[in-house]
N, C-alpha and C positions, 0 to 999 in steps of 0.2 A: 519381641517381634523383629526380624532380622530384617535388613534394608535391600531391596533388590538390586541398589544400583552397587553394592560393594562399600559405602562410603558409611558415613557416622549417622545416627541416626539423630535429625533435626536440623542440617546442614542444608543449605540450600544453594544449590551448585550453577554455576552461569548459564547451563543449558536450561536449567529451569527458568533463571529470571530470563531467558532468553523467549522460551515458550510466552511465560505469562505474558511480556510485552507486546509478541506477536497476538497472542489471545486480545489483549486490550484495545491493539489498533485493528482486529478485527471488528468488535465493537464499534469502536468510533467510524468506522466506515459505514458501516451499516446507517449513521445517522448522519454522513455524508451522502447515502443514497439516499436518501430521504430528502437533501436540497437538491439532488439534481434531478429528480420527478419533480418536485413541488415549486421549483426557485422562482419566482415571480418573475425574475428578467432570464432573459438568453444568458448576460454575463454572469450570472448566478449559477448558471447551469454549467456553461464551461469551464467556473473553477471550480466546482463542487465535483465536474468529471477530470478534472487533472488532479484535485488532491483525491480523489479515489484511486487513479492511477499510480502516484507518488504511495500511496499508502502499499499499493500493493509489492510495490517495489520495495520498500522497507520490509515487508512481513516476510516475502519470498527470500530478500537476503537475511531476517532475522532466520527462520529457517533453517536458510543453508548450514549458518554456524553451531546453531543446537542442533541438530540431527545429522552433522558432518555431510553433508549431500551437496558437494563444489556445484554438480550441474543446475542449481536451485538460481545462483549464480550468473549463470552464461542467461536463463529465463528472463533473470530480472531485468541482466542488459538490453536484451531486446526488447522487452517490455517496454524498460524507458525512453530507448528511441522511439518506438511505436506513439507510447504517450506525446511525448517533446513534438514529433511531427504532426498529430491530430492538431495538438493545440495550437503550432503555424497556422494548419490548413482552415480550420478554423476559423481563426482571428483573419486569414485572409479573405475568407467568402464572407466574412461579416462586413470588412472593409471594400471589399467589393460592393455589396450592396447597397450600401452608402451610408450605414452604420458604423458607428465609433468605439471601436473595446473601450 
């Protein structure tokens, strides 16, 4: 049975474990949504929605490097400032209110 990617047949090449990882931490996000519907506290929910954000920033730059796609990339960066700034704004209307992260 001949290998589509050109290479030896049962080799397992970075783009793949690159894939699976990204496949994995898709997973685990999913059961990261899961505490930020359910989290019992506010503070449960704001970290369970920043590591859902972090995660996605991981996965879009695993991504970029398995399937060579630089602009995967420039997404993530923004991404991560987007995330970094929720979680200021955040922790600051919570401090406001006269709650303590």
């Amino acid at each position: 049975m001949p290998n589509t990617r050109g290479g030896r047949r049962g080799v397992v090449t970075i783009d793949d474990a690159l894939l699976v990882t990204a496949a994995a931490l898709v997973v685990l996000a999913i059961v990261v949504l899961y505490r930020a519907v359910r989290g019992p506290t506010m503070q449960d929910r704001v970290v369970a929605v920043n590591v859902l954000g972090t995660n996605t920033v991981v996965i879009l730059a695993l991504l970029s490097a398995a399937l060579d796609v630089p602009s995967f990339l420039d997404i993530a960066l923004v991404y991560a400032l987007l995330n970094f700034l929720m979680a200021v704004a955040i922790s600051k209307f919570t401090v406001d209110r006269g709650g303590v992260m």
